[in-house]
Every structure is written in C-alpha cells, then in structure tokens.
C-alpha positions as a printed NumPy array, in Angstrom:
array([[ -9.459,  -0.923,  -6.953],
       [-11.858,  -3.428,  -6.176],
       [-10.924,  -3.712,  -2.565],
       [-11.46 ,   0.405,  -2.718],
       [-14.986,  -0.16 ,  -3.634],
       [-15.661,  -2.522,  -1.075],
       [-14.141,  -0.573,   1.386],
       [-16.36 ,   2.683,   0.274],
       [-19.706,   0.851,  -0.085],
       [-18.949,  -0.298,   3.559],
       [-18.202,   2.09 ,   5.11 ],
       [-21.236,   4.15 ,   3.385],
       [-23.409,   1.214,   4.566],
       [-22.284,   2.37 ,   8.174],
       [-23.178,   6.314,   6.982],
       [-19.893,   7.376,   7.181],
       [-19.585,  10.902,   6.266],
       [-17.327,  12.895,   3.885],
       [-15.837,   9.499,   1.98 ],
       [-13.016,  10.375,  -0.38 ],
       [-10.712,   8.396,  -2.095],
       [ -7.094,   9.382,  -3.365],
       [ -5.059,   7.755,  -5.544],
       [ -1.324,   8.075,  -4.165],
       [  0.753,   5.341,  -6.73 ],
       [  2.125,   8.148,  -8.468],
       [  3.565,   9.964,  -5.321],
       [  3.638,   7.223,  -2.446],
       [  5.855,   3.497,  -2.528],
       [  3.785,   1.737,   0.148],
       [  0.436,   2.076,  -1.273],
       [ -2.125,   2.947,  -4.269],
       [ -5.191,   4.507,  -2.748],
       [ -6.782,   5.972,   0.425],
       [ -9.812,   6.083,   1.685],
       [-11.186,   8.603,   4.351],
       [-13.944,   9.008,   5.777],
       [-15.699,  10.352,   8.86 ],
       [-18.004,   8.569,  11.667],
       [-19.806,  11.012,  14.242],
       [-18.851,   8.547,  17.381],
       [-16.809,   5.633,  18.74 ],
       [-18.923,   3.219,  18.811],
       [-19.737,   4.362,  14.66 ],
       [-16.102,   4.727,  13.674],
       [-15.407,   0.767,  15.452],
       [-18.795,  -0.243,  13.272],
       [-16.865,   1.329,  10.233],
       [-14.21 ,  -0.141,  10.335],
       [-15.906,  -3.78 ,  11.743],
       [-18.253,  -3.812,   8.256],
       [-15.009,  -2.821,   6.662],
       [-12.859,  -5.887,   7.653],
       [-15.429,  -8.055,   6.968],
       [-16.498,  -7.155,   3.476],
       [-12.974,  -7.657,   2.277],
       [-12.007, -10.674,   4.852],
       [-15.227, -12.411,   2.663],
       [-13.035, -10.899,  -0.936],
       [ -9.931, -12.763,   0.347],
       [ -8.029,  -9.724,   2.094],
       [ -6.699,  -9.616,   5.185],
       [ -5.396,  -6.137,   6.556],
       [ -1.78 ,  -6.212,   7.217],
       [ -2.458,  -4.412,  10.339],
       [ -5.114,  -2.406,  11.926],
       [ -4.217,   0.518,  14.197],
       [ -6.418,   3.059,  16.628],
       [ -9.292,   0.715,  17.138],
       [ -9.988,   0.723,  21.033],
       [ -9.773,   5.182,  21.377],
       [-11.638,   5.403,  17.658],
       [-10.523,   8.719,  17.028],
       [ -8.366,   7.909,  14.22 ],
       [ -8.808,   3.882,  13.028],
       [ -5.991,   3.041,  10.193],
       [ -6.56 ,  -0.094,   8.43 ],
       [ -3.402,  -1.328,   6.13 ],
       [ -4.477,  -3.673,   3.245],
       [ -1.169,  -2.805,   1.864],
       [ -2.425,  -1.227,  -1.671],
       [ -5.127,   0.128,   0.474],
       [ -4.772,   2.125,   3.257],
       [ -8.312,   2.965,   5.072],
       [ -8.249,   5.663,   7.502],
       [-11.657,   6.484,   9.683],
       [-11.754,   9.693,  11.516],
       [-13.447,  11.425,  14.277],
       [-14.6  ,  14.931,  12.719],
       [-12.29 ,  16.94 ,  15.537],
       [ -9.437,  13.955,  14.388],
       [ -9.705,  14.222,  10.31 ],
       [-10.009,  18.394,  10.775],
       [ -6.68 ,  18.326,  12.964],
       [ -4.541,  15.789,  10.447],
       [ -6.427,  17.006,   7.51 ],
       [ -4.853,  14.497,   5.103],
       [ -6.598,  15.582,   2.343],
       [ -4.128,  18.641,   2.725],
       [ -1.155,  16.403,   3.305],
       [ -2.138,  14.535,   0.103],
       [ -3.135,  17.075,  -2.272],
       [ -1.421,  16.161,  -4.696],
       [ -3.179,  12.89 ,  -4.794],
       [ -5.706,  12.199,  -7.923],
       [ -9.138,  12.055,  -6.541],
       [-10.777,   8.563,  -7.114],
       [-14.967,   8.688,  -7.915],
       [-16.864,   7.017,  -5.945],
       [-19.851,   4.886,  -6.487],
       [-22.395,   3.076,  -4.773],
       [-24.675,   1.037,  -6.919]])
C-alpha cells in the first residue's frame, strides 16, 4: 500500500479531483488496488500522471506499462499491484469504474 499512498499524495499534489482508492485482491488476479482520480484538462491529467511516475520511480517502482498518455482522456498506469487510472471528467463518467468495481473495498485516503 505504500506505493498507493504515493500515488494519492501525488496526484493530490497535482489537485486531482474525486481520488478514490479500491481494494480489488479479493475479486481481481492481476492486481491489489486502484486508484482513480480526475484532472479537469490534458495538459493536468499528463502532470498527474508525470508527478505520479516520478514519486514512485524515486521509491524503486517502475510501471510495467503506461497507456493513454498522448490523448489524456483516460491515462492507465500498471505498477502491477497498482493499477492508476486518471480520467477526464466526460472519460471517468462514461467508464464509471467505480460501478464496474463495486464490489471493491474502499481504501481511506490520507494526506499528511
């Protein structure tokens, strides 16, 4: 989880909106958590996910892959256990994975 909490206080560093975590171990194989969250342009969702990758690049973790960077509607960044997902608000409303995923345990966040 402690690559979740880097992930979160990034990306709320960048004042990404609507940040919520879900653990998925108990229903998913190819990861523990999510995190999703919402940036109101581009050029914010690319600054997400850019603070992202190098918080945990300077923890030691690399992302497996990183998919949706150049449009920035929909960024997905695999750290394997963690899967990061940064939407566009029209993007996160049309996938609406917290729907998808409800039967996910929601994680608490925390900034300090």
């Amino acid at each position: 989880m402690d690559a979740l909490k880097l992930a979160a206080a990034a990306a709320d560093e960048k004042k990404a909106r609507d940040l919520i975590a879900l653990d998925i171990s108990e229903i998913a194989s190819f990861a523990d958590c999510f995190l999703i969250c919402t940036g109101d342009s581009s050029r914010q969702i690319q600054a997400i996910a850019d603070e992202i990758e190098t918080r945990l690049k300077k923890a030691g973790l690399r992302p497996d892959h990183i998919e949706g960077y150049q449009n920035a509607e929909w960024v997905v960044m695999d750290y394997f256990d963690l899967i990061v997902h940064i939407f566009s608000k029209t993007a996160r409303s049309y996938y609406d994975l917290e729907r998808l995923w409800r039967d996910a345990v929601p994680v608490k966040l925390n900034f300090e």
